[in-house]
N, C-alpha and C positions, 0 to 999 in steps of 0.2 A: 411533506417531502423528506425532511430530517428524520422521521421514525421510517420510511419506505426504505433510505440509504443506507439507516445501520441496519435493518431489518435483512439487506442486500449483503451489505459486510457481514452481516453473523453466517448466512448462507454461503455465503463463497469461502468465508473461513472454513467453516467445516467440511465443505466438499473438497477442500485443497486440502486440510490434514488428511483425510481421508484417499486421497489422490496418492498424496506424497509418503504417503505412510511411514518409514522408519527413516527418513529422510526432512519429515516434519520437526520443524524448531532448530533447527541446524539454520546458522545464519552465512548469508550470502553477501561481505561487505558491510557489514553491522545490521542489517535485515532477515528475520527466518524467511525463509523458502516462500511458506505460505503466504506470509503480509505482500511476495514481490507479486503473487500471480492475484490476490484479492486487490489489490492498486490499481492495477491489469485489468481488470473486471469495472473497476469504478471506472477508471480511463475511459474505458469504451462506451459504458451506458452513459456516463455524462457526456460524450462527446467533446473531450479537453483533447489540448497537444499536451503531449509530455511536459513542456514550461508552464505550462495554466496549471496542469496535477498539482505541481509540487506550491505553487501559487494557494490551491484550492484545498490542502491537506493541511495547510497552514491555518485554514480557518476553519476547521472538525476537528476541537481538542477529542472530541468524544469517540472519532474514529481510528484517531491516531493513537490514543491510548490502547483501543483493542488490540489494535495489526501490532503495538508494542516500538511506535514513531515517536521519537524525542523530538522536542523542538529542535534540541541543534541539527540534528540531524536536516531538517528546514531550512535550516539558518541560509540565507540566500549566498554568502560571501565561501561558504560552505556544504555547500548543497551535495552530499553523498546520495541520499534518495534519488537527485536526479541524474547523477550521473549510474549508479547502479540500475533504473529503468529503463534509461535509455541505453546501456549496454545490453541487458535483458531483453528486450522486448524492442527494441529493434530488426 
């Protein structure tokens, strides 16, 4: 399940820089563009609320390294991830 998820991340990754094009890496709230719509994409195929994501991103050092998600950014007392998805993507 863990190689099908990044497998999923490297794919959404690159259909969104491809998407986004000169718009790609430009960050939105300390996130590029892309990492906000590849989160977007996990969300939906894991079936999470937005509060379980930022839960579940906490435990994929390996995904959050790609999309380029710091732990603080996690940090629950702190949680910018989640408030930037859920302004997004709501």
């Amino acid at each position: 399940m863990g190689v099908a998820l990044l497998d999923l991340v490297e794919t959404a990754l690159r259909v969104a820089k491809q998407a986004l094009g000169k718009r790609a890496g430009k960050p939105i709230s300390g996130l590029a563009r892309e990492a906000h719509v590849v989160v977007h994409v996990v969300r939906k195929k894991e079936g999470h609320s937005y509060a379980e994501l930022v839960d579940r991103l906490s435990l994929m050092p390996d995904m959050c390294d790609r999309l380029g998600i710091s732990s603080a950014l996690l940090n629950p007392q702190n949680s910018a991830v989640f408030q930037v998805i859920l302004t997004q993507f709501s």
